[in-house]
C-alpha positions in Angstrom: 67.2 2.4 32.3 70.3 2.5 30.7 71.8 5.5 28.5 71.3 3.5 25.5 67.3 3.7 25.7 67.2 7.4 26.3 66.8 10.3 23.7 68.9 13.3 25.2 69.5 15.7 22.3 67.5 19.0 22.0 67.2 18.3 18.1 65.9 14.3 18.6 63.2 16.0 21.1 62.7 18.8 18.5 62.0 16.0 16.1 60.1 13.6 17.2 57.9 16.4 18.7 57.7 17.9 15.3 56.2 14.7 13.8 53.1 15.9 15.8 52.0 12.0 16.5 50.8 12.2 20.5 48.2 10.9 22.8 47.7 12.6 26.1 45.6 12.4 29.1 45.8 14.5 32.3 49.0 13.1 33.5 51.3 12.6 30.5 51.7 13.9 27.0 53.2 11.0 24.9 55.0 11.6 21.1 56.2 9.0 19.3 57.9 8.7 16.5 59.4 5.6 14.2 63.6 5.3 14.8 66.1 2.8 12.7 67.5 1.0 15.6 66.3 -2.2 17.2 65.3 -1.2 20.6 62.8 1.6 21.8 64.4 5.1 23.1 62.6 7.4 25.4 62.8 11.3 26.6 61.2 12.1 29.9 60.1 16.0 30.2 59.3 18.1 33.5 58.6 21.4 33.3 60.7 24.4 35.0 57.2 25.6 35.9 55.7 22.6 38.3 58.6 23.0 40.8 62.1 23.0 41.5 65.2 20.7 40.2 64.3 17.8 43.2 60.9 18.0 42.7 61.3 17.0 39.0 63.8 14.5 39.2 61.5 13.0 42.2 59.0 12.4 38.7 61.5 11.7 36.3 62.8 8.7 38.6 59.1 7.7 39.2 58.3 7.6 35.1 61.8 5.7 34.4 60.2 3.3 37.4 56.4 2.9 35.0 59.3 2.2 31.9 61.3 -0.1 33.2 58.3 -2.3 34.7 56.6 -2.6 31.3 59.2 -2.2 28.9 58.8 -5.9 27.7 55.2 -4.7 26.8 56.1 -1.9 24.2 59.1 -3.2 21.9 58.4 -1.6 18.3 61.7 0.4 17.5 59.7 3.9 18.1 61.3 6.9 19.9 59.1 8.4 23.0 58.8 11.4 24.4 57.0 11.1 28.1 55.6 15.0 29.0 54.9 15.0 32.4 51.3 17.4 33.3 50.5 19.2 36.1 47.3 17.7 36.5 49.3 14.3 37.5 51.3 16.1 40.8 49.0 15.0 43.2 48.2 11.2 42.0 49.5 8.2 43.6 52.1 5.9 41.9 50.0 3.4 40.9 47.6 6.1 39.1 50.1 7.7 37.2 51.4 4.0 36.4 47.5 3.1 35.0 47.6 6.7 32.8 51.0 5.8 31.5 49.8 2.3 30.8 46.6 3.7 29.2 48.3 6.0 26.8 50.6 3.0 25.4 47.7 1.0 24.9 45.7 3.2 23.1 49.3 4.4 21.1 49.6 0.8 20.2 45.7 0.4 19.0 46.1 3.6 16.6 48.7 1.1 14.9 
């Protein structure tokens, strides 16, 4: 994913976070929020708590993965922050790819 797609700032998380417009299953919390620009951002979040700095990159590499496969599939200029649960540690790839698919789908039906 390149550094043009992703939200970095504390106050961009702050505010799309703010605008309180999420889905959320057992693996992922998703907000969105509308942006001005012509391409779709995202923010991928792992907390301190689950485990140590390897552990959540080992994630964060694995949701950028689930983006970058389907990013053709959610092009609508909105800003996304991905929170990653602990309820989706123990799931294989392909099931945290089907609840991160799920939760775009029904983001995009609440249209």
């Amino acid at each position: 994913m390149k550094k043009l797609y992703i939200v970095k700032s504390t106050q961009d998380f702050e505010k799309i976070i703010k605008a309180q417009n999420f889905s959320k299953n057992q693996s992922f919390i998703i907000y969105e929020k509308k942006n001005n620009l012509p391409y779709d951002r995202f923010g991928i979040s792992v907390s301190k708590k689950l485990g140590n700095a390897v552990y959540r990159n080992k994630y964060k590499r694995k949701i950028r993965a689930i983006i970058d496969k389907y990013k053709k599939n959610y092009n609508n200029n909105k800003d996304y922050i991905i929170i990653f649960r602990k309820g989706g540690e123990n799931k294989l790839f392909q099931d945290l790819e089907q609840d991160f698919l799920n939760l775009m789908l029904k983001k995009r039906k609440d249209i």
